[in-house]
MMTF fields as JSON, N, C-alpha, C and O atoms, coordinates in Angstrom:
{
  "mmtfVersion": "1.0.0",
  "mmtfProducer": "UNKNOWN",
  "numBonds": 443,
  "numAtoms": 444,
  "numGroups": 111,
  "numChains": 1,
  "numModels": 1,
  "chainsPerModel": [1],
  "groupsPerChain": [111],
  "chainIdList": ["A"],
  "bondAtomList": [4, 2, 8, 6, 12, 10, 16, 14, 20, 18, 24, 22, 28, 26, 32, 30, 36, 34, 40, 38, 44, 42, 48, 46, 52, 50, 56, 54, 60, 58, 64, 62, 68, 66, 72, 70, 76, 74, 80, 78, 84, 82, 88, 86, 92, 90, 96, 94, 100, 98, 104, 102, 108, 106, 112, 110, 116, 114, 120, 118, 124, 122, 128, 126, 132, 130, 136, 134, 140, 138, 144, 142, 148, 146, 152, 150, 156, 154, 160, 158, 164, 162, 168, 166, 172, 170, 176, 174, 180, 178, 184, 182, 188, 186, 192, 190, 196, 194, 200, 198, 204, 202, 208, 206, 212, 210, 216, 214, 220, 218, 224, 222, 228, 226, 232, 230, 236, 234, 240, 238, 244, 242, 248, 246, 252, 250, 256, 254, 260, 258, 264, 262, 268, 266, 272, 270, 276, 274, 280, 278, 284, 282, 288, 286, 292, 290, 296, 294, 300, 298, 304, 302, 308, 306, 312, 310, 316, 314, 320, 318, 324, 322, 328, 326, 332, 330, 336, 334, 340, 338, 344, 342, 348, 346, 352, 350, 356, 354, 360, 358, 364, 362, 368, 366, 372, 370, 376, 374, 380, 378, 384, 382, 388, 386, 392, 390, 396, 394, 400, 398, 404, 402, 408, 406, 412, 410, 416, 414, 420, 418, 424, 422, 428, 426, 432, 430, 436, 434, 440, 438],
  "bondOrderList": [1, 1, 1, 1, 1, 1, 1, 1, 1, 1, 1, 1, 1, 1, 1, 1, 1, 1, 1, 1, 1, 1, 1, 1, 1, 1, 1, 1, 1, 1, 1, 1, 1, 1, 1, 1, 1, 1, 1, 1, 1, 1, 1, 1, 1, 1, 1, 1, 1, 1, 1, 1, 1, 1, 1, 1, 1, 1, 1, 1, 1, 1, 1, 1, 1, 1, 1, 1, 1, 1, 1, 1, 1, 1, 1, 1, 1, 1, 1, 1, 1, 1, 1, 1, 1, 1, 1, 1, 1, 1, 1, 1, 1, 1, 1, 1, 1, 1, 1, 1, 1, 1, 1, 1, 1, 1, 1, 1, 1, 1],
  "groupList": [{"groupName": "UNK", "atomNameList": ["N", "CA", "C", "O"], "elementList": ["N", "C", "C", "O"], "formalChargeList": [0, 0, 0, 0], "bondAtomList": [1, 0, 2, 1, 3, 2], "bondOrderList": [1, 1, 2], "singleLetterCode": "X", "chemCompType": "L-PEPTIDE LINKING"}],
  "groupTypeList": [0, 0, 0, 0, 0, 0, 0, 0, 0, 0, 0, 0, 0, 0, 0, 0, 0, 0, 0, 0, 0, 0, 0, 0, 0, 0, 0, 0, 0, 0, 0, 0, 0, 0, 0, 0, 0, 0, 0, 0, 0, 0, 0, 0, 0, 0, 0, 0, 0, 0, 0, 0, 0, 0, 0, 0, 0, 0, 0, 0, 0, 0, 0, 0, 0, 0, 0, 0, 0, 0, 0, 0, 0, 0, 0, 0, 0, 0, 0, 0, 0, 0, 0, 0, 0, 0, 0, 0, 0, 0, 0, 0, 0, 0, 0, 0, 0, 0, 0, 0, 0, 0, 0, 0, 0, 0, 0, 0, 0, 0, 0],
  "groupIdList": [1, 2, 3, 4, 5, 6, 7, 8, 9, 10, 11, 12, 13, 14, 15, 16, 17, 18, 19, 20, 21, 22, 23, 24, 25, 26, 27, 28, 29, 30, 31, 32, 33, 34, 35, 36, 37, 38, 39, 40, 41, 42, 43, 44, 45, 46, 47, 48, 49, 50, 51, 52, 53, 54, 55, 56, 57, 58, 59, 60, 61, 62, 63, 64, 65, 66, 67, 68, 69, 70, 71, 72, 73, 74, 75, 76, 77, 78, 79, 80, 81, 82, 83, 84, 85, 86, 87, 88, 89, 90, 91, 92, 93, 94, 95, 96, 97, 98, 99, 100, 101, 102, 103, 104, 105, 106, 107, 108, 109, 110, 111],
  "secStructList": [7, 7, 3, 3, 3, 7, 7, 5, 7, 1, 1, 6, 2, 2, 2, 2, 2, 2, 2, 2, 2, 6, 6, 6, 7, 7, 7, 3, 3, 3, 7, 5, 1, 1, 7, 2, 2, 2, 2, 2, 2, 2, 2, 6, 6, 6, 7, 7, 1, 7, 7, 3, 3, 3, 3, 1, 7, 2, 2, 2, 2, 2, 2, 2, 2, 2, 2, 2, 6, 6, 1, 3, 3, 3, 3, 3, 7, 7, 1, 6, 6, 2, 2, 2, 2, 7, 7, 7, 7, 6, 6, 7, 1, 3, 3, 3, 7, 7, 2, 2, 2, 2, 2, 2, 2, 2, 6, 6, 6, 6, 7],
  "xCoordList": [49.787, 49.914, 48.53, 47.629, 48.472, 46.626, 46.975, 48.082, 46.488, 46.071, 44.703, 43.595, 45.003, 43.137, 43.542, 44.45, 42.899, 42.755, 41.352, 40.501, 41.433, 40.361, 40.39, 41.476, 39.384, 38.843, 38.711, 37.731, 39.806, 39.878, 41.01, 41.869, 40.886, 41.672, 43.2, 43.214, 44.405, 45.709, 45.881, 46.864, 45.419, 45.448, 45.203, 45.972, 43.635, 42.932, 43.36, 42.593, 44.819, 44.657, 45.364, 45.276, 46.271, 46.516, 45.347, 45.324, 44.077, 43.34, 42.472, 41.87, 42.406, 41.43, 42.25, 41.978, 43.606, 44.691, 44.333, 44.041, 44.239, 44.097, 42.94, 42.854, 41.891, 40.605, 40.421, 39.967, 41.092, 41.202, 41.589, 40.775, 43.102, 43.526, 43.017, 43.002, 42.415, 41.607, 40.09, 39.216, 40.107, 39.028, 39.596, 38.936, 41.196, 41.766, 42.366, 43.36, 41.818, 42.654, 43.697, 43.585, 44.75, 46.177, 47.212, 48.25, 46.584, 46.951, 47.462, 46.974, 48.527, 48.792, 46.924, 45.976, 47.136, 45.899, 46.65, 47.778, 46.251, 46.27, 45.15, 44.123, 45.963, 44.401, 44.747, 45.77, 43.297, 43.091, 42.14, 41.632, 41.543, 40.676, 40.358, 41.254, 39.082, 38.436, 38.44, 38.596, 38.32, 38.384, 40.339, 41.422, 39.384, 40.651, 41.222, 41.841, 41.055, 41.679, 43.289, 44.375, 42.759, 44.645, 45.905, 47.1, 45.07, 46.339, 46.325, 47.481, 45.497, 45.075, 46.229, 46.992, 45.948, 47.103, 48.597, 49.456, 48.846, 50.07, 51.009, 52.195, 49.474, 49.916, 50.418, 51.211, 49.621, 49.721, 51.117, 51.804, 51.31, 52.712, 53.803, 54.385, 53.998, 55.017, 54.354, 54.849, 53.298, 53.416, 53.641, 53.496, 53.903, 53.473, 52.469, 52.148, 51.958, 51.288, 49.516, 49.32, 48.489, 47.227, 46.84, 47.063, 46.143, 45.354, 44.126, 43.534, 43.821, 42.309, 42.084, 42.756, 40.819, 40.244, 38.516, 37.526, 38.701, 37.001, 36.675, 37.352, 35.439, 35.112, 33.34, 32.676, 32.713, 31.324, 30.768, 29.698, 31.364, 30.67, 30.948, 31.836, 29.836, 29.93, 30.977, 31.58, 30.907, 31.481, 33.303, 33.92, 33.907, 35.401, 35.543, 36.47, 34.383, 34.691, 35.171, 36.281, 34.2, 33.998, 35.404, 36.04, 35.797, 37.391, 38.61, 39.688, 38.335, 39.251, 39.322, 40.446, 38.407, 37.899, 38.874, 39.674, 38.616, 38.845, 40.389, 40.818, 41.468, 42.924, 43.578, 44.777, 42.856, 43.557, 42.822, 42.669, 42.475, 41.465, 41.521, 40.558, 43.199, 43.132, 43.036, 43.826, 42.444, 42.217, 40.787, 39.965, 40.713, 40.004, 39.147, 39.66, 37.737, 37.348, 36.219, 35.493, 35.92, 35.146, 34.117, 34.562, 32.866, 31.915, 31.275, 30.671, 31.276, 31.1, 31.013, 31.763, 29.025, 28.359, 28.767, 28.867, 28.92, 28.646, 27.605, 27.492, 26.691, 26.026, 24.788, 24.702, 23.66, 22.852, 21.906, 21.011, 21.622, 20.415, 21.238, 20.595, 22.62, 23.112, 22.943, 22.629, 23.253, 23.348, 22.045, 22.202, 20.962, 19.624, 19.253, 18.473, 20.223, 19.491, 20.854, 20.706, 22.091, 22.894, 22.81, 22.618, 22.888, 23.08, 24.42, 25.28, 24.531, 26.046, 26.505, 25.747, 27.843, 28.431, 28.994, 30.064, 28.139, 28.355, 29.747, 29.854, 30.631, 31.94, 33.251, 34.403, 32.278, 32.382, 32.679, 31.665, 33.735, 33.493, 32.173, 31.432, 32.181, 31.332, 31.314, 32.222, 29.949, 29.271, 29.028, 28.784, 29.107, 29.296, 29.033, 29.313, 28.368, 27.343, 27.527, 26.795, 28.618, 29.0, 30.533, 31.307, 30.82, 32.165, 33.061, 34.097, 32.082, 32.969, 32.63, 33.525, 32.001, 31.775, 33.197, 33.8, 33.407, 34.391, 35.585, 36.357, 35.849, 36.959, 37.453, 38.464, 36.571, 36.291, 36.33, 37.176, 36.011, 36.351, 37.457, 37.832, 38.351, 39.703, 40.707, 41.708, 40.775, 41.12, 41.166, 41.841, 40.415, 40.066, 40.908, 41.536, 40.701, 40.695, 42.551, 43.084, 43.069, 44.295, 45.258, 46.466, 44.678, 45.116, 45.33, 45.693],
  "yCoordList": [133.091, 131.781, 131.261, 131.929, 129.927, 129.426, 128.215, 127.784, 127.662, 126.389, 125.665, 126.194, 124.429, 124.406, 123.621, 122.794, 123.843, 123.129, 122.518, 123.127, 121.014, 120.161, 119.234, 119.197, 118.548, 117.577, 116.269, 115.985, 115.734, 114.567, 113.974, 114.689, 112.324, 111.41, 111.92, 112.834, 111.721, 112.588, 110.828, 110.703, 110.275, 108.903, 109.474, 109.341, 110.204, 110.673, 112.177, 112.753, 112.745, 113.805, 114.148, 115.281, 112.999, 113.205, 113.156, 113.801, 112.275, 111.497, 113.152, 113.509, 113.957, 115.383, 116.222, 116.998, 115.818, 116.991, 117.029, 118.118, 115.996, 115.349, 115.987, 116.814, 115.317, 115.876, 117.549, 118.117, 118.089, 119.734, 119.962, 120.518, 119.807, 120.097, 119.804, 120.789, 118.732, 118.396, 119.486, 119.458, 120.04, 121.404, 122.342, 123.338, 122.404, 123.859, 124.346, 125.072, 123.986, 124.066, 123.588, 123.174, 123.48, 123.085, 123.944, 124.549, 123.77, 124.036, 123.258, 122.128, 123.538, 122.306, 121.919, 122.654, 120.632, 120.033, 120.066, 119.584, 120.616, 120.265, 119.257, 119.508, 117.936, 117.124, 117.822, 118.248, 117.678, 118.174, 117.323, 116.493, 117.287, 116.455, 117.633, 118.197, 118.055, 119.026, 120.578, 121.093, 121.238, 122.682, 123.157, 123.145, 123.61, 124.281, 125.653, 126.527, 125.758, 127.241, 127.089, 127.608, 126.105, 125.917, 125.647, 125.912, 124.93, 124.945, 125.956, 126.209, 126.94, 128.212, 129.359, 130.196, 128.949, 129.725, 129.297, 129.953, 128.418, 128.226, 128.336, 128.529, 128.046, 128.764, 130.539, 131.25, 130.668, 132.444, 132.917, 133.847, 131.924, 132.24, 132.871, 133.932, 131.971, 132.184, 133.149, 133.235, 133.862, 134.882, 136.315, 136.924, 136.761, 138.378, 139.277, 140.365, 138.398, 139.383, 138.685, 137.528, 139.635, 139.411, 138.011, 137.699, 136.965, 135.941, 135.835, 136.159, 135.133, 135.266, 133.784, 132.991, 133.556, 132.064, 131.881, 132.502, 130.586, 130.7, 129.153, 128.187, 129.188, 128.389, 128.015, 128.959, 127.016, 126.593, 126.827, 127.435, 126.388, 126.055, 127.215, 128.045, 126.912, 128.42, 128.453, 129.391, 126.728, 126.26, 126.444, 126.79, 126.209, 126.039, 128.036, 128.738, 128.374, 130.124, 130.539, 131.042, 130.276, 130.281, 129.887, 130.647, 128.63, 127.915, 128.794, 128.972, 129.366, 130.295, 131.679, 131.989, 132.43, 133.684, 133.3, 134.125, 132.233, 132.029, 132.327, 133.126, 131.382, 130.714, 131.733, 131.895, 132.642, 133.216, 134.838, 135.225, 135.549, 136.591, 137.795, 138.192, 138.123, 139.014, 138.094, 138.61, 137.099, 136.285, 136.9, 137.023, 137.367, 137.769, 136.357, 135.263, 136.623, 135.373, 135.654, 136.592, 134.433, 134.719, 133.368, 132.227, 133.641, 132.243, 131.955, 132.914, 131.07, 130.714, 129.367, 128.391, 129.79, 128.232, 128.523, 129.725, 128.009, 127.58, 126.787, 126.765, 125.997, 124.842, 125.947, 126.194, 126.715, 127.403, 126.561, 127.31, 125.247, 124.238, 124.592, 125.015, 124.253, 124.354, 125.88, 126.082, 126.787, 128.293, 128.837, 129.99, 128.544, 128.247, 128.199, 128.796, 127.209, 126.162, 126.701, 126.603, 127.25, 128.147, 129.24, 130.098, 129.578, 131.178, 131.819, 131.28, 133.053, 133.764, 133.227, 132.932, 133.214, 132.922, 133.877, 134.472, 133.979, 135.461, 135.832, 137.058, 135.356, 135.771, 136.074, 136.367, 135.811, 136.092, 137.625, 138.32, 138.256, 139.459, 139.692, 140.669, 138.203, 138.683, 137.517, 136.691, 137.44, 136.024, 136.217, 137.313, 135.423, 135.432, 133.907, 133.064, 133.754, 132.337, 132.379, 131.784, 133.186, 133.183, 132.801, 133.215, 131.909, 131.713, 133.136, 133.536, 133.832, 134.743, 135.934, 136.716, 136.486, 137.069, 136.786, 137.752, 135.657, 135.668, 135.968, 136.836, 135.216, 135.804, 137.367, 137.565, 138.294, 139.337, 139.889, 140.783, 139.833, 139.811, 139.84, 140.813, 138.54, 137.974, 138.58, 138.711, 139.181, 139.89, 141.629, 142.396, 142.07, 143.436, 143.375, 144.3, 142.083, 142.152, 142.385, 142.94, 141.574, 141.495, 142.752, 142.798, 143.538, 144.713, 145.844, 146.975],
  "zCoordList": [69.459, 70.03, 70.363, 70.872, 69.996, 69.946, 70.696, 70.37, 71.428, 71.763, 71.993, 72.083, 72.064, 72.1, 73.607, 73.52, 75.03, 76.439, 75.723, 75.075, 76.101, 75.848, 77.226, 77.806, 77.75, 78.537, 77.35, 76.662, 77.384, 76.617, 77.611, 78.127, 77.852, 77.917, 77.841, 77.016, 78.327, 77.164, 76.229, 75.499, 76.286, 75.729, 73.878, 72.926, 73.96, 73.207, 72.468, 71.696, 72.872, 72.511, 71.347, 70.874, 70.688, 69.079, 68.283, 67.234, 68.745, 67.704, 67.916, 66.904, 68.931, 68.603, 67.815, 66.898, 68.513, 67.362, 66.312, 65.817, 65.681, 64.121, 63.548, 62.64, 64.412, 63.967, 63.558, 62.564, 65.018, 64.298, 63.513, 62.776, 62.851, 61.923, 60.992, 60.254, 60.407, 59.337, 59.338, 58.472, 60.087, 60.137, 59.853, 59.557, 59.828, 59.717, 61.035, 61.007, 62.158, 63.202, 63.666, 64.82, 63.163, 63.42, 64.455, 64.189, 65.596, 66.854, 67.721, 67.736, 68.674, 69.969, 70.813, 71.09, 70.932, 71.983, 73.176, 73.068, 74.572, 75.59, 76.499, 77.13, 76.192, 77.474, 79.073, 79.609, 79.491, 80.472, 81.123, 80.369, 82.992, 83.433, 84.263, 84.892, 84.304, 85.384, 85.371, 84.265, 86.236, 85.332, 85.279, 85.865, 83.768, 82.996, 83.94, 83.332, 85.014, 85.471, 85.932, 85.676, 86.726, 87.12, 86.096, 86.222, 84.885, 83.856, 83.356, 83.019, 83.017, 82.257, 83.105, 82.622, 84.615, 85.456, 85.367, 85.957, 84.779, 84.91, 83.327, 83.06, 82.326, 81.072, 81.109, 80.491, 82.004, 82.194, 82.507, 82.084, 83.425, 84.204, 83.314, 83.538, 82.18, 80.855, 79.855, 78.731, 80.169, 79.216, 79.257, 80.317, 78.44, 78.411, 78.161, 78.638, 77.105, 76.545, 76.851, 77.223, 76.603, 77.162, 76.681, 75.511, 77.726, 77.072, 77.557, 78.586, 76.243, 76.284, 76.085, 75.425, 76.912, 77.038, 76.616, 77.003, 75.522, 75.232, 75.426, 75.075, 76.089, 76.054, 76.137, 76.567, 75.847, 75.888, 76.868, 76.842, 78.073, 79.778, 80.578, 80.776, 80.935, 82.033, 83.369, 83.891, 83.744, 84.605, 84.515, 85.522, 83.401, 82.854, 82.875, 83.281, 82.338, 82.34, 83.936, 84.11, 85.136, 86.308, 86.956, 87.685, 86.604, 87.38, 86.582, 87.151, 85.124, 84.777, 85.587, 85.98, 85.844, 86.257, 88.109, 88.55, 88.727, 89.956, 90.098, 90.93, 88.92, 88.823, 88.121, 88.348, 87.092, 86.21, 85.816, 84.658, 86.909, 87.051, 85.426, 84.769, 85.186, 84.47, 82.981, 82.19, 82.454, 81.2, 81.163, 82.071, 79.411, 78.63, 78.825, 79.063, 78.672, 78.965, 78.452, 78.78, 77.187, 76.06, 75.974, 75.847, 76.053, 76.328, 75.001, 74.519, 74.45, 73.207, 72.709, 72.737, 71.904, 72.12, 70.633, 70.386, 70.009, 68.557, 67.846, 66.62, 68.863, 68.004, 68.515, 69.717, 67.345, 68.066, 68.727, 69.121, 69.084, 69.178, 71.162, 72.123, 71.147, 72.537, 73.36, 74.534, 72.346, 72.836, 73.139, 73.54, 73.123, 73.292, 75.065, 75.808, 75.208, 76.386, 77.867, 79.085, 77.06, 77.926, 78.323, 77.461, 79.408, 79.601, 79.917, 80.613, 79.331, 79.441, 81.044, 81.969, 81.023, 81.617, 82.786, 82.659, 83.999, 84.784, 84.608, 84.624, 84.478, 84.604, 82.992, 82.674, 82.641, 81.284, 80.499, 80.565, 79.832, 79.471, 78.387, 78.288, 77.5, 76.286, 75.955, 75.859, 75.73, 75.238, 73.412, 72.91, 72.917, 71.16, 71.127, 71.98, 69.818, 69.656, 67.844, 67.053, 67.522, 65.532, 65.657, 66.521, 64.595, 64.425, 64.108, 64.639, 62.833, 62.317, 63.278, 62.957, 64.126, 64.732, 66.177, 66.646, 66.537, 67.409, 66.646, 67.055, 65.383, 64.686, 65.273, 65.947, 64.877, 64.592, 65.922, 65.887, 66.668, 68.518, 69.033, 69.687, 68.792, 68.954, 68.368, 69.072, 66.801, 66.196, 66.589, 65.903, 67.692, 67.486, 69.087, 69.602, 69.607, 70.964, 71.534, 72.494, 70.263, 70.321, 69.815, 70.047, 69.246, 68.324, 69.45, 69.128]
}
């Protein structure tokens, strides 16, 4: 189960849907306003099985770590010009800055 939690408008959140999928990511969009932990906690609520949360900001890692303590929590710049100028995310299990390298993470992590 994949979703993408985004800080978009919910006005705005077919027109990112879209956009992902036309990348290959054809996942549910969740809009969101502020840190992602409290929805991240209440996604949790309904599951069973381990989740894991990635995101860019150190800050959204931080409000996850607070709301949702036992989430795998994966910090991940992708643009290297940004991953540069970030630092790991104290609360973070594992910082990764490669697409296929998180693949490969997510994949091992879930097994």
């Amino acid at each position: 189960q994949i979703a993408v939690l985004t800080n978009v408008p919910d006005k705005h959140r077919l027109r990112r849907q879209n956009n992902l999928k036309s990348h290959g990511f054809n996942y549910p969009v969740i809009a969101n306003r502020g840190g992602k932990g409290p929805i991240v906690e209440r996604i949790k609520q309904d599951m069973t099985q381990p989740l894991v949360f990635v995101d860019d900001l150190p800050p959204q890692i931080t409000s996850v770590a607070a709301h949702a303590p036992d989430t795998h929590l994966v910090h991940f710049v992708g643009d290297p010009r940004l991953a540069k100028l970030i630092g790991k995310a104290p609360e973070a299990h594992v910082r990764i800055d490669d697409w296929q390298k998180l693949k490969t993470h997510l994949i091992d992590y879930i097994k």
